[in-house]
N, C-alpha and C positions, 0 to 999 in steps of 0.2 A: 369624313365622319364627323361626327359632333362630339363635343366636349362637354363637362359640366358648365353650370355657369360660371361666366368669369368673376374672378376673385374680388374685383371690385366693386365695392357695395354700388358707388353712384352710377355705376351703367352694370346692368344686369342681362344684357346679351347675351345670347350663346355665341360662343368660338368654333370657327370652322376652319376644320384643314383643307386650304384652296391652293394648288400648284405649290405646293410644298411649305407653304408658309400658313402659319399659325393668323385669323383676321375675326373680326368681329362681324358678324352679320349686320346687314343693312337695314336701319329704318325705312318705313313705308317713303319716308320725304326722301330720303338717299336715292333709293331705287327710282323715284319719280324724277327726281332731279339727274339723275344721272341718264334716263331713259332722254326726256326733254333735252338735257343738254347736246347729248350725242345727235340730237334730231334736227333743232332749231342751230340751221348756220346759213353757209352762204347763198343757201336757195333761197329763202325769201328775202334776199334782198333781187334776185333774180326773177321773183312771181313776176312785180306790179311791171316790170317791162311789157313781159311777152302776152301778161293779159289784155294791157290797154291796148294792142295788136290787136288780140282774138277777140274784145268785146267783157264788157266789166262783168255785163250779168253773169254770160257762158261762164268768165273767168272763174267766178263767185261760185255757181256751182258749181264747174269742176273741182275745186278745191275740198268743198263739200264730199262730191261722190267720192274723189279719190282717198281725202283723208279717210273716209269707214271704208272704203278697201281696203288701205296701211293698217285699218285697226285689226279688220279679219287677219290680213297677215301676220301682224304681230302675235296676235291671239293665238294662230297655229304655230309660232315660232315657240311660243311661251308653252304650250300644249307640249310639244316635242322636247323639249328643256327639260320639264318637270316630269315628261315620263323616261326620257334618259337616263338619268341620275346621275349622270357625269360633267364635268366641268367641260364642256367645248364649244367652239365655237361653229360658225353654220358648216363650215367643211366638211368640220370632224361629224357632224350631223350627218351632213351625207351622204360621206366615204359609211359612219355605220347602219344607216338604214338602206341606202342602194350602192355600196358597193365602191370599190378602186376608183371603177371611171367616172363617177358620178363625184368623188369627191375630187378629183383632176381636173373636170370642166369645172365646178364648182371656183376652185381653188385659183383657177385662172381668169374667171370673169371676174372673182372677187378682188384678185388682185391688180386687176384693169381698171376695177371703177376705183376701188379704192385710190389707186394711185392718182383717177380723174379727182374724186374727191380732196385731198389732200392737196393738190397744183390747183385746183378752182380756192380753195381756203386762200391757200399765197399770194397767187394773183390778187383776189377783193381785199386781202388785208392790207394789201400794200398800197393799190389805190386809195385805201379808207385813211390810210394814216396819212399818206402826200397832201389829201386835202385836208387834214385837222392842219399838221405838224407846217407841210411842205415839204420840199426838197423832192429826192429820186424815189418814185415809187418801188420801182426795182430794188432801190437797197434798201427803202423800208421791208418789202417783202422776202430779202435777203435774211434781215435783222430778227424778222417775226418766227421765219422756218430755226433758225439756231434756237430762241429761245423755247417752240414750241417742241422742237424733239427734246429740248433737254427734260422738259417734265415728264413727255411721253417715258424716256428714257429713266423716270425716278419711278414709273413703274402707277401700279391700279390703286393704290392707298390715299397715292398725290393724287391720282386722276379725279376719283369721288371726292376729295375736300374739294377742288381746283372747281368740279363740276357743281355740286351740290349751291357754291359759294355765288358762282358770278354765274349758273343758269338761274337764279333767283333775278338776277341783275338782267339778264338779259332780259325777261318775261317784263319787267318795268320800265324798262327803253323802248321797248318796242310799243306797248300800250300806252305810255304818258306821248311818245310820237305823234301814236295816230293819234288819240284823243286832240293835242294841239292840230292837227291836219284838218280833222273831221270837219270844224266851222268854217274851212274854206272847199268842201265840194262843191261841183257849179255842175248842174242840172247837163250839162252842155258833152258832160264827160263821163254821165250814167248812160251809155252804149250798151244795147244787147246783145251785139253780134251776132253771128249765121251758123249754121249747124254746121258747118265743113271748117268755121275756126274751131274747132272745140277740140282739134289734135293738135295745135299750133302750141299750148302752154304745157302740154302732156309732160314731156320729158322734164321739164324744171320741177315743175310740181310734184314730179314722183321723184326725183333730186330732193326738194327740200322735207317732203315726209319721209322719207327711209330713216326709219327706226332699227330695224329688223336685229342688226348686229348688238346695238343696246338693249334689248329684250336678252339676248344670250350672256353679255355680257354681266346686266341685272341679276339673273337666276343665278351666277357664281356666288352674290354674297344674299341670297334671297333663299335658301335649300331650306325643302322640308316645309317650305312656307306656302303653301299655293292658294289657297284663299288671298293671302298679301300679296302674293307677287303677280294673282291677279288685277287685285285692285290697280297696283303699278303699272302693268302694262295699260290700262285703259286710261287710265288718267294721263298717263306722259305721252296716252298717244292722240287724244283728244285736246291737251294742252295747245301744241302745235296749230294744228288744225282749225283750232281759234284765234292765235295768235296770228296767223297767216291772213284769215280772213278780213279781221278787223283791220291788217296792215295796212293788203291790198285794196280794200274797199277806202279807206282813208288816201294813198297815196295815188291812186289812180283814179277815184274820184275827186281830188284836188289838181294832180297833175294832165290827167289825160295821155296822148299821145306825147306830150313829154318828159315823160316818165324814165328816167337813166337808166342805162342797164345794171347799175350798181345803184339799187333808189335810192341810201340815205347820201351816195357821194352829190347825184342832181338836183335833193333836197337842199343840202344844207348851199351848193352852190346859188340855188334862188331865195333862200329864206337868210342866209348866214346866220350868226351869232348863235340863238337858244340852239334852234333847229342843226347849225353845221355841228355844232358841239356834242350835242347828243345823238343824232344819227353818224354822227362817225365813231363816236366812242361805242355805239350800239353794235357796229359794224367790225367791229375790232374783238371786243368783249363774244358777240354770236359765235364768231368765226375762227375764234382763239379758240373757246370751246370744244364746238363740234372738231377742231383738228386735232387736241388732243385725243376726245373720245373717238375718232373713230382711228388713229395713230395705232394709241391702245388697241383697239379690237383688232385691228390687223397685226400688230406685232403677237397678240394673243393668238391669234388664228397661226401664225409660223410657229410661234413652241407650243402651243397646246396641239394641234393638230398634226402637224408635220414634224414635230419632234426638234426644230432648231434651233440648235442653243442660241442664247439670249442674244451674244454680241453676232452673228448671224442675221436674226428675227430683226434686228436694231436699225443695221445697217442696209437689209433691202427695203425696209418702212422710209426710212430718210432720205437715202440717195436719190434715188428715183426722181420724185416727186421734183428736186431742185434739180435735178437733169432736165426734165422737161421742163423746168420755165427758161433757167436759162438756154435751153435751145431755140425759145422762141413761142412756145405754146401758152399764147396771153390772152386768148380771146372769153373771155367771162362767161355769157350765156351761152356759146355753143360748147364750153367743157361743160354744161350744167345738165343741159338739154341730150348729150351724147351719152352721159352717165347714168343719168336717168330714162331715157329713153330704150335704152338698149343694155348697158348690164346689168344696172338695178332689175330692170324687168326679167333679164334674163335668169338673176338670180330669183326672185322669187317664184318662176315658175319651176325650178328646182326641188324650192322647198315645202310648196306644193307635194310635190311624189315623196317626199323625206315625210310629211305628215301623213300623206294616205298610206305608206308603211310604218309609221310607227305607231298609229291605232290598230295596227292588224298584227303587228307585234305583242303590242301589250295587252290585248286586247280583255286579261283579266286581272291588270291590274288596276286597285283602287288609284284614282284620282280626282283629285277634289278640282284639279282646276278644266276637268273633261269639258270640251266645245258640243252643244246640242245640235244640228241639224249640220253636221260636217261637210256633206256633200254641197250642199247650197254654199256655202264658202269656199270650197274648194273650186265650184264651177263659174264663180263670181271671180274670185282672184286668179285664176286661170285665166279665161278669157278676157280681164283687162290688159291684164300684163302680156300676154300675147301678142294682143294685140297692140299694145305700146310697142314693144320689140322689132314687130313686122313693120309697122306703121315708119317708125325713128330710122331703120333699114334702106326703109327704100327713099325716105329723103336722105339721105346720106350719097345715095348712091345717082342721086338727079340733078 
């Protein structure tokens, strides 16, 4: 519920009661920043590999189509939010629009990518900082997992300054990057590629746009606001989607087919000094980010949805994830590509059916933030993601 305004003249916010705690509502830049921050991480450093592979042009477009796919998604994610009117996340979506079993598969593809999400963070930070610092990547990414659950750990207050603060930072590493990149494209490296590459970069690329969970996450401190928290989802999800392009058009038309699967780690190895400095610190900075925002939304998703208390929620967010590196699971773009390909996809054809029931729920209630021609996004976002799903499946299995 909402409160009067808060007592302090120099911010004049409404207060909202969010998972028991007394918080001030988000400004429009919060929400953005915090949508962007949870978005932009270790996938694009992941694009410019598996593009220069499939062909710069293809690459460029797909980036394109898929990002205004993420955006209908997110737009249905934000649709469902705002007509819910409760704090949860995609599960809890679920489990109340279709049901027990729906939030059970939900809740375990969520916690499969997620956990892929979080082990791809580890792994690229570690390499990022071996080459700034030096020493053992492994214990740099030792080093980065403790400090990164501690903040997860100080809860959604920290995560939005933490976000807000250095997603600012990241959007300007990554744009003064390419900008220095750009005046060395060579003509030699602008490849069109073949219509049968154009599944090749799929899965990364729907890895580094997955927004979805920061869209839910947003509307916690965004209530009552749907015009605004409109804006916000279009903006942090169109932010990305720029930023990727201009990367990869910069790093893959400079690099070509040597392009690193980690790009700022193969940059800064051939440029050194300006270049190593700032793509590693970019790489660090992205990827610190996104692991706490999406940390957050999974540990959100154990107590908001499943009800488990906090040191519970805490404990299956962090362990996990360092289980699997130190068992051995280091390989970069294919945790990228397996995440993306297969339970990101899986989730969003989920929430697909969570929208097409929860217009036919509400269906007379006012909302301002209501999607015009539903069905055409519904059968657009469907059939991509499907088809990612099936497509990632069966190389998997070849």
């Amino acid at each position: 519920m909402f409160l009067h305004r808060a007592l302090h003249p120099q911010d004049d916010r409404s207060v909202v009661l969010h998972q028991g705690k007394f918080k001030k509502t988000a400004s429009l830049s919060e929400a953005v920043f915090m949508i962007t921050g949870m978005t932009i991480g270790a996938g694009v450093l992941g694009i410019p590999y598996v593009v220069a592979r499939a062909g710069l042009v293809i690459g460029l477009l797909e980036i394109l189509f898929l990002g205004i796919v993420m955006l209908f998604l997110n737009l249905m994610v934000g649709e469902v939010a705002a007509l819910s009117g409760d704090n949860m996340q995609l599960s809890g979506l679920a489990g109340k629009y279709l049901g027990h079993t729906a939030k059970m598969v939900f809740s375990i593809t969520f916690m499969f990518g997620s956990y892929g999400v979080l082990l791809a963070y580890i792994v690229g930070i570690g390499d990022a900082m071996a080459a700034l610092i030096g020493g053992s990547a492994a214990m740099w990414s030792i080093i980065f997992w403790s400090l990164g659950s501690f903040i997860v750990w100080r809860g959604l207050s920290t995560v939005s300054i933490f976000e807000k603060t250095f997603g600012f930072f990241v959007i300007l590493f990554i744009v003064g990057l390419s900008l220095y990149l750009l005046p060395h494209i060579s003509t030699v490296n602008l490849t069109l590629g073949s219509a049968g590459s154009f599944f090749l970069p799929l899965g990364v690329i729907l890895f580094a746009l997955d927004g979805a969970p920061a869209v839910a996450e947003a509307h916690a401190l965004l209530p009552k606001q749907p015009r605004l928290f409109r804006r916000a989802v279009i903006i942090g999800t169109l932010i990305p989607m720029a930023v990727y392009f201009l990367f990869t058009l910069a790093v893959v038309g400079s690099q070509g087919l040597n392009a690193d699967p980690i790009a700022t780690v193969g940059l800064g190895a051939r440029y050194g000094g300006f270049v190593k400095i700032l793509g590693s610190l970019f790489a660090i900075v992205a990827m610190g980010t996104a692991f706490v925002g999406r940390g957050t939304a999974f540990k959100d998703t154990l107590r908001w949805d499943h009800k488990l208390p906090d040191w519970a929620a805490e404990l299956t967010v962090f362990v996990v994830p360092l289980g699997l590196f130190l068992a051995g699971v280091t390989n970069f773009v294919q945790i990228l590509s397996i995440v993306g390909g297969v339970f990101l996809a899986l989730e969003a054809i989920i929430m697909v059916g969570v929208y097409v029931q929860a217009r036919r729920h509400h269906t007379a209630r006012s909302n301002a933030f209501r999607l015009t021609h539903p069905l055409w996004l519904e059968l657009c976002v469907l059939t991509v993601f499907t088809s990612a799903a099936v497509l990632s499946i069966i190389k998997l299995t070849i």
